[in-house]
C-alpha positions in Angstrom: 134.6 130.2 107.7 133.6 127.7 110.5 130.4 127.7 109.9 130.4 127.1 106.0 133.1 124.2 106.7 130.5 122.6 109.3 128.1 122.9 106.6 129.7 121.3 103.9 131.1 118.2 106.2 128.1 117.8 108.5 124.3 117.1 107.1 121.6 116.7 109.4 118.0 115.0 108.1 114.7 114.2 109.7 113.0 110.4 109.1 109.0 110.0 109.2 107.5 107.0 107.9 105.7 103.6 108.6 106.7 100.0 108.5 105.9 96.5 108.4 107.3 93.8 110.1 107.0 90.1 111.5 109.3 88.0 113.8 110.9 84.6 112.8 110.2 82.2 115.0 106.9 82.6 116.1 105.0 81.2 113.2 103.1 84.1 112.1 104.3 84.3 108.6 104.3 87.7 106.4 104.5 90.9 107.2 101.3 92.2 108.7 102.4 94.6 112.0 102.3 98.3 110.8 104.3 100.8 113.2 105.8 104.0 113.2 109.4 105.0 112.5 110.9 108.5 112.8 114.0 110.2 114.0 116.9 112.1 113.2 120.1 111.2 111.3 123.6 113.0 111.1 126.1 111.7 108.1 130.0 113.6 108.2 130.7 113.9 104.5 133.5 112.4 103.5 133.8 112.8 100.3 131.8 113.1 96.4 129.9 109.7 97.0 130.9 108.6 100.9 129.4 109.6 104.3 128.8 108.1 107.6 126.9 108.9 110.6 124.5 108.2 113.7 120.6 107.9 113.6 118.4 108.0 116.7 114.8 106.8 115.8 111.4 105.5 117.4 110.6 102.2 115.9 107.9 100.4 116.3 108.1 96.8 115.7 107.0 92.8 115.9 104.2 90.4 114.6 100.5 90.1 113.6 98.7 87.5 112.7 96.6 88.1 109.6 93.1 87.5 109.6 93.1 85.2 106.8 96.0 83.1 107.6 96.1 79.3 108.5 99.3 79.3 110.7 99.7 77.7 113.7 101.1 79.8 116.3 100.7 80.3 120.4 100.5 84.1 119.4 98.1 86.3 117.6 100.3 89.8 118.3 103.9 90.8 119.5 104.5 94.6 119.5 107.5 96.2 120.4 108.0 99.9 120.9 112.3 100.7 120.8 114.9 103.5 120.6 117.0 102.4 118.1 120.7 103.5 117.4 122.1 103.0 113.9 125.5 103.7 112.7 125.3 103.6 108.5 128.0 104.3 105.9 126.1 105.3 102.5 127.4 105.7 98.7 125.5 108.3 96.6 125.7 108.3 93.0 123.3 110.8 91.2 119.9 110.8 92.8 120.6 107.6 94.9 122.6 106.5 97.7 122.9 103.3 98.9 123.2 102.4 102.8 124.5 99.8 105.1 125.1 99.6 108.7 124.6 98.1 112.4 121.5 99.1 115.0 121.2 99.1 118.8 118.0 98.7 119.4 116.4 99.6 123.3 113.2 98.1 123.8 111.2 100.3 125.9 108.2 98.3 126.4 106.5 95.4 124.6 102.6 93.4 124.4 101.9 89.8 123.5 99.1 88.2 122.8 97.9 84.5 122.4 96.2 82.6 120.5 93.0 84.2 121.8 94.3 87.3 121.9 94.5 87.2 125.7 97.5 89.3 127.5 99.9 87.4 127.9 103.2 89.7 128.5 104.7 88.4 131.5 104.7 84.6 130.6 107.2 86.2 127.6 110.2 87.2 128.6 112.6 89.5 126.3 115.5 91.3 126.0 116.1 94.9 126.9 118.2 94.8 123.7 118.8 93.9 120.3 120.9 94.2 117.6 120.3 94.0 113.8 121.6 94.3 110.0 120.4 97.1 108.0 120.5 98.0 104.4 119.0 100.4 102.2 118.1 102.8 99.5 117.0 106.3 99.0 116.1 108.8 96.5 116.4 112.8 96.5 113.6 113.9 94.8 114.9 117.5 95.4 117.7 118.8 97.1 116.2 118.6 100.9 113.6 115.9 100.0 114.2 112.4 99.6 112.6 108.6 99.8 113.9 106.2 102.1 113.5 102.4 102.1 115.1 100.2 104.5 115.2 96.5 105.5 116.3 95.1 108.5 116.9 92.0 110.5 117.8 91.0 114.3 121.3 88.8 114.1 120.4 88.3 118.0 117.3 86.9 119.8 114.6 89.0 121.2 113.1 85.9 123.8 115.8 85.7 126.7 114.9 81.6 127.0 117.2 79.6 124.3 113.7 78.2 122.0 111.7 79.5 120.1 115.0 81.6 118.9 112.7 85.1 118.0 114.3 87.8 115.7 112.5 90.6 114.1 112.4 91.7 110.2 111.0 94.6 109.1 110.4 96.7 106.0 110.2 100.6 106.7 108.9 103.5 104.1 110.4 107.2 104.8 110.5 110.5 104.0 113.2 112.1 104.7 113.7 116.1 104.8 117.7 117.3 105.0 118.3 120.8 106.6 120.3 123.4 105.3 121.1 123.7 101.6 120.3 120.1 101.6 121.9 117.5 98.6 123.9 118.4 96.2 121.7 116.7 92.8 122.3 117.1 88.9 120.1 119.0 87.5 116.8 118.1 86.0 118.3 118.0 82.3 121.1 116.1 83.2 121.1 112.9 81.5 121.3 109.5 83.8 125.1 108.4 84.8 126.5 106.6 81.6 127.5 103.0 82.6 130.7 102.2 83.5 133.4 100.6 80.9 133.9 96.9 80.7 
């Protein structure tokens, strides 16, 4: 019995995927760093449509400068490599659930570049933490396979001098794989939610 009751009020998921990102401030404009992000998440069911949990995941992060772009900045390339802790509370509904929630973010090490693309990490000091706003989507394709897409943005700066203020955005792309008898979905037939009364 406790181990069908843990099942049903605990779900635990790998995250693999990619994103982009780009740091305001720095004027390097679009979203042109790639990086890896991948980790684990745990959600405690709490009901049909709610659950919240923890994620631990790798995330690599910063700015590029494109090779066709015109802006005028000291740097050609920030990358940051961090541990980052999220806390989330998601809705599903059908196939989707929705996702918002706060992020630690430990940065393990970090690389910038000038304008020349000379190394120019230690004249850049930043912090050995972060925090940021994330929100998100994803879709179950099956019961213990699903989409992930998340964006997310620093609400504190990354430089530890006051100017330029530098906080990171990023777009991420995962998949995500849920252990155990995985989500509960409708099944293929089932018609899409009808819309709710006015």
């Amino acid at each position: 019995m406790m181990s069908t009751a843990g099942a049903q009020t605990f779900r635990a998921a790998a995250l693999a995927g990619g994103s982009l990102s780009q740091v305001d401030g720095d004027d390097l404009l679009g979203f042109h760093q790639p990086g890896v992000n991948a980790g684990l998440r745990v959600v405690a069911v709490l009901g049909e449509h709610w659950r919240v949990g923890p994620e631990i995941v790798y995330s690599q992060q910063g700015a590029k400068r494109n090779r066709n772009s015109l802006n005028i900045s000291d740097y050609s390339r920030i990358h940051l490599n961090t541990v980052e802790l999220p806390l989330m509370v998601y809705y599903k509904d059908w196939r989707f659930t929705a996702e918002a929630g706060v992020a630690y973010q430990r940065l393990i090490s970090y690389t910038v570049e000038d304008a020349t693309g000379d190394d120019i990490t230690e004249n850049l000091a930043l912090q050995n933490q972060a925090y940021a706003l994330n929100l998100g989507v994803t879709l179950y394709l099956t019961p213990k396979v699903g989409v992930n897409f998340r964006w997310s943005r620093h609400f504190t700066d990354l430089q530890v001098e006051e100017s330029p203020r530098l906080r990171g955005r990023s777009l991420s792309l995962r998949a995500v794989y849920v252990f155990g008898s995985g989500e509960s979905l409708p099944s293929p037939n089932s018609p899409l939610p009808a819309p709710s009364p006015q």
